[in-house]
C-alpha positions in Angstrom: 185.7 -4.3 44.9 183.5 -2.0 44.4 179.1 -2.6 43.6 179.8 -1.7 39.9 183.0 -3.2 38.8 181.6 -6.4 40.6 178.4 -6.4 38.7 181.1 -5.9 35.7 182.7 -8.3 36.2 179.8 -10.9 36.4 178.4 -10.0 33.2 181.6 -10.4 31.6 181.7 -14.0 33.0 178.0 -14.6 31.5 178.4 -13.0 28.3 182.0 -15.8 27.9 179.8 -19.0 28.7 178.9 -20.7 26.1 176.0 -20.0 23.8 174.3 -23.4 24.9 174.5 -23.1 28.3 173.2 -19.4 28.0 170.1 -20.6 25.6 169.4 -23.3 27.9 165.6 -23.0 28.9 163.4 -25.2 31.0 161.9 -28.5 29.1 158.0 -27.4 27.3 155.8 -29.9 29.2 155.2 -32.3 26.0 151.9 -32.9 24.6 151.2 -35.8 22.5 148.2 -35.4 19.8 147.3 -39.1 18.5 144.9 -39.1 15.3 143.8 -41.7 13.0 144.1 -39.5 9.6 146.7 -37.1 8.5 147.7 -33.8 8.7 146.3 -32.4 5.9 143.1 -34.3 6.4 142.4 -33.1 10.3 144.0 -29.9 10.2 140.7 -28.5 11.2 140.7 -30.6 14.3 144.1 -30.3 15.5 143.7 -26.5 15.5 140.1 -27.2 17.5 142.5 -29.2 19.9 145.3 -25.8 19.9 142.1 -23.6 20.3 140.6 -25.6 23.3 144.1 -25.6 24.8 144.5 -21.8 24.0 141.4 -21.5 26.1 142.7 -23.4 29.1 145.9 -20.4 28.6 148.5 -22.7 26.7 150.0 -22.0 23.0 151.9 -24.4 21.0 155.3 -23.2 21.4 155.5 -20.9 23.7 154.9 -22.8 27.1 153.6 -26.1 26.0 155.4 -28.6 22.7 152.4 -30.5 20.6 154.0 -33.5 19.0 151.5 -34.8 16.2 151.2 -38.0 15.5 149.4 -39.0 12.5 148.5 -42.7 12.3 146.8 -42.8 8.7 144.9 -45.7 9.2 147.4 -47.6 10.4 146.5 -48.8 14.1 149.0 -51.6 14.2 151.1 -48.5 14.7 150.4 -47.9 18.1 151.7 -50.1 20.6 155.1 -49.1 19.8 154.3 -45.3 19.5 152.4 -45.3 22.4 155.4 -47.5 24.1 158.1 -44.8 23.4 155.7 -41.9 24.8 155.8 -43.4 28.0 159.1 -44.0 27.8 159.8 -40.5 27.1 157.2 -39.1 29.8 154.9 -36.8 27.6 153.1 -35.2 29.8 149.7 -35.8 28.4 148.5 -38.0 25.9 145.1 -36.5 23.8 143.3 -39.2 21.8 140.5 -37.4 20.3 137.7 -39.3 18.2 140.0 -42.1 18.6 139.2 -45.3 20.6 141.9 -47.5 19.5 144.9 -44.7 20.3 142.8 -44.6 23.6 142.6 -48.0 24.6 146.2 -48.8 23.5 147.7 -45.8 25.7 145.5 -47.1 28.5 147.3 -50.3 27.9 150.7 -48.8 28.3 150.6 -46.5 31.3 148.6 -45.8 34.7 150.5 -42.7 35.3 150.6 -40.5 32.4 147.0 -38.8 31.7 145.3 -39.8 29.1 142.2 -37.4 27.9 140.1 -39.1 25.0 137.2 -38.8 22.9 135.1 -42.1 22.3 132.6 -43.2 20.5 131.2 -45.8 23.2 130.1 -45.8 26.6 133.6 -45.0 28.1 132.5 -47.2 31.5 131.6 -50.3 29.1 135.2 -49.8 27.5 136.7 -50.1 30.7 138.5 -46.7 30.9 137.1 -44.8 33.5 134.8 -46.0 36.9 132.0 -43.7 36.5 131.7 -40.2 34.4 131.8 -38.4 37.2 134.6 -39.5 38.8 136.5 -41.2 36.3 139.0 -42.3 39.2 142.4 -43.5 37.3 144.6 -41.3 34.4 142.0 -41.0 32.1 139.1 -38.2 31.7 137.5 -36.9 28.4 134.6 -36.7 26.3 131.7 -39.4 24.6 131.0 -38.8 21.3 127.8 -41.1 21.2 129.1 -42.6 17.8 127.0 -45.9 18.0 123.4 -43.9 18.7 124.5 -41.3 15.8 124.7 -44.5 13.8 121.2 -45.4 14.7 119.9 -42.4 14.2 121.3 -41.8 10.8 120.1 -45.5 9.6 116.4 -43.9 10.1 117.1 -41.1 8.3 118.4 -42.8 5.4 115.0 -44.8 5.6 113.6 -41.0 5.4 115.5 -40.3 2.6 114.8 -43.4 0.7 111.7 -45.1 2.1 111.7 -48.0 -0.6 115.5 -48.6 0.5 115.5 -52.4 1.9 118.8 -53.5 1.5 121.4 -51.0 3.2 125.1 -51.8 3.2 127.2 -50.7 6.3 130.7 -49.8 5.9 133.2 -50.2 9.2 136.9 -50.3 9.5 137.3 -53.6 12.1 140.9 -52.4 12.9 138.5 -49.8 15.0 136.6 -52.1 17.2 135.9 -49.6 20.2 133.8 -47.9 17.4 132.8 -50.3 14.7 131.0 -53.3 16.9 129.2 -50.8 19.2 128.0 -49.0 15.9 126.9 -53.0 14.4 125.4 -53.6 17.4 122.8 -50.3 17.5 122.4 -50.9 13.8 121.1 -54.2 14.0 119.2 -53.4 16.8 117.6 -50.3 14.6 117.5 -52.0 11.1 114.3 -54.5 12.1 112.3 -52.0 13.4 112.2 -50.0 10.2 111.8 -52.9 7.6 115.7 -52.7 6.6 118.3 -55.7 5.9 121.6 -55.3 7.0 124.9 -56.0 4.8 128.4 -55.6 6.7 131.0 -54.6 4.4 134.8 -54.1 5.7 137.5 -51.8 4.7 140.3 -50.9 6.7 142.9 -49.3 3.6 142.1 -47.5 0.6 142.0 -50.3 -1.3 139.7 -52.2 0.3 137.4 -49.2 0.2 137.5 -49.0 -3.7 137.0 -53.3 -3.6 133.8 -52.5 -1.2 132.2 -50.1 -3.8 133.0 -52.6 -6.7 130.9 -55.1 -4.5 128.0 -52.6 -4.8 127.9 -52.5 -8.5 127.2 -56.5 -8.3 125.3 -56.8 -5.3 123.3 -53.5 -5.8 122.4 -52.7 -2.1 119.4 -49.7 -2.4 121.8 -47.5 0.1 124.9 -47.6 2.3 125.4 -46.3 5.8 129.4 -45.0 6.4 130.4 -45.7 10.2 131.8 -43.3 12.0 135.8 -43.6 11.7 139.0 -41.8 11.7 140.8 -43.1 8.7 137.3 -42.8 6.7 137.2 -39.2 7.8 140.4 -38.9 5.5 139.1 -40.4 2.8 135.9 -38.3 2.5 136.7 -37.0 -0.8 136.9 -41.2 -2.3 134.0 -41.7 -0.8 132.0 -38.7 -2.0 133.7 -39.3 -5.6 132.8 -43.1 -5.3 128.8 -42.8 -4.0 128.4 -40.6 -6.8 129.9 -42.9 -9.4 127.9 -45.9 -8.4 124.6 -43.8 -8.0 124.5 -44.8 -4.5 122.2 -42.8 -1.6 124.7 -42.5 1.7 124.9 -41.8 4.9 127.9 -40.3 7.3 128.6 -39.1 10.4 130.2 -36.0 9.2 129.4 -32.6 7.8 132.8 -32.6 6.2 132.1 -35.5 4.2 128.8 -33.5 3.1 130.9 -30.6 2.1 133.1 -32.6 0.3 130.3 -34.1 -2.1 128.6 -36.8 0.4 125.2 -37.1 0.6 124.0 -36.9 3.9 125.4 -36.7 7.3 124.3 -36.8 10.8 126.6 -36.8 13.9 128.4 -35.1 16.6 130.1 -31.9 16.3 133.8 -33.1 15.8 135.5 -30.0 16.5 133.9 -29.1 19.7 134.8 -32.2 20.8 138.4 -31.9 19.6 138.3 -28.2 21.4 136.9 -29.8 24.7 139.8 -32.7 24.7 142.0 -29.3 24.3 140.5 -27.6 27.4 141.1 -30.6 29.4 144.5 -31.0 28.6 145.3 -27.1 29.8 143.7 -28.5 33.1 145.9 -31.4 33.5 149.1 -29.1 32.9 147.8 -26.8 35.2 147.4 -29.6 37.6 144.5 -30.9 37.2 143.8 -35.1 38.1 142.0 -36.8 35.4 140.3 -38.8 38.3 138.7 -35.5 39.5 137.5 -34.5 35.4 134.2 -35.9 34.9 133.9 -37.3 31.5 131.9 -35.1 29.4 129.0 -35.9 27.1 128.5 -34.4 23.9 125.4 -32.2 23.2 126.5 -30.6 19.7 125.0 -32.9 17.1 124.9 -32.0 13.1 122.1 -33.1 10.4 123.9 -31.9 6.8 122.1 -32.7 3.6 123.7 -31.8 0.3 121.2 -30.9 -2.2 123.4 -30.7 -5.0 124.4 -34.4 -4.4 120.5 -35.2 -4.2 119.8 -33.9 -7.5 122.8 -35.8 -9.1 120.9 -39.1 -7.4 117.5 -38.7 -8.5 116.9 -37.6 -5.0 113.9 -35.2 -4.4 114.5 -34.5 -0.2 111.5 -34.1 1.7 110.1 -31.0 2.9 110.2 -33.0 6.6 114.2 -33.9 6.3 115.0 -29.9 4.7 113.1 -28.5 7.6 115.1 -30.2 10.6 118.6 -29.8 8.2 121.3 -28.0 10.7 123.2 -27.3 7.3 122.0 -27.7 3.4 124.4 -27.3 1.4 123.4 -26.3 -2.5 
């Protein structure tokens, strides 16, 4: 036979199989993106994560699958999600600005790496041996949520000096981020002349019961921890402070944007970006062991002067002039 027919002949054969077997392509490595909110609500961060992955030289799609799962404030959820990831064998697991999704994956494999972002001391949690050589599947980033906390508890006494009594909001279903956060506020409050009142909320109802307690109890100002499920409810809690004439404090600029207050507190994005980065690295073949956990440097003071004005608020010169953002 001759060199051409037999070529022929061959691509006859290929263009008769079947159009499955011909579109059959090799499995996308399978990313799973855990976050506490909602799609709509952190679409902003899961395209920091795509960027960050971008930059590592994967695109969603093309040589890497993203499944996003979106918890809403619902962390009872996740021992049965993160169960059927490993079960499936994603490839990587990314739990940015998420302890509990971190600590419940850790729970459920030793194998398949894990690359977080957390609030606390990750060593303290128990997820890595040291940051710089985090020696098991997990590597990622600290967020330093419990000292922004601290931090933004003086400058509320900045903002309000007569302030005594200051309510602190945290969702307990978050614990890796909510006792450290009670813990450095407590610490803080005495040193400044403040009292401390803990107020829990972990569904949207309990945040609306939580600001019908401030109408009775009239604390002077409230300090919002740092959590994922808050972060989607920015826009209540903007509305809400502003109903009840309340001064507070986040840990995000978004919240600012969206009519809050004031904010102080890492640089969510980058951080989501940096988880990204690090996830390209494993697929490349990287070891979480050999990652050192990062630390974030990227903090954000927002003050919204518009809000301020609505309050009563005049801000001082002092607090306008160290202001990453003012927003008018």
């Amino acid at each position: 036979m001759r060199r051409r027919d037999f070529i022929a002949l061959l691509s006859g054969i290929a263009g008769n199989w079947p159009l499955s077997v011909r579109a059959q392509q090799p499995a996308l490595p399978i990313v799973a993106f855990i976050n506490p909110g909602s799609a709509d609500g952190a679409a902003t961060r899961s395209a920091a994560f795509r960027k960050g992955l971008n930059e590592a030289g994967y695109v969603e799609g093309q040589n890497v699958t993203i499944e996003y799962h979106w918890l809403e404030g619902q962390y009872g959820r996740l021992p049965a999600l993160v169960a059927d990831l490993v079960r499936r064998r994603a490839a990587v697991i990314a739990t940015p600005a998420n302890s509990p999704g971190t600590l419940a994956a850790k729970a459920a494999t030793t194998t398949i790496p894990i690359v977080f972002g957390v609030g606390e001391d990750p060593v303290r949690l128990g997820l890595v041996a040291s940051l710089a050589r985090p020696g098991g599947n997990l590597t990622g980033i600290n967020l330093f949520n419990a000292e922004v906390a601290a931090k933004g508890l003086r400058l509320l006494h900045d903002l309000v000096p007569k302030a005594v009594r200051i309510a602190v909001l945290v969702n307990p279903a978050n614990a890796g981020t909510a006792e450290p956060t009670l813990r450095d506020v407590r610490e803080a409050a005495p040193a400044i002349g403040l009292q401390i009142q803990i107020i829990n909320a972990t569904a949207i109802g309990e945040i609306d019961a939580a600001f019908a307690s401030f109408a009775r109890e009239r604390p002077d100002a409230l300090l919002v921890a740092p959590d994922g499920f808050f972060y989607n409810r920015r826009g209540q809690f903007a509305t809400l402070a502003a109903v009840n004439k309340i001064p507070a404090m986040y840990w995000d600029r978004d919240v600012v944007a969206a009519g809050g207050l004031m904010s102080y507190g890492t640089d969510i994005p980058d951080a989501f970006r940096q988880v990204g980065i690090y996830t390209g690295k494993i697929l490349k073949g990287a070891k979480p062991a050999d990652l050192p956990v990062l630390q974030t440097t990227k903090f954000e003071f927002a003050i919204n002067l518009q809000t301020a004005r609505a309050l009563g608020i005049e801000v001082p010169s002092g607090l306008l002039s160290i202001a990453d953002e003012v927003i008018e």
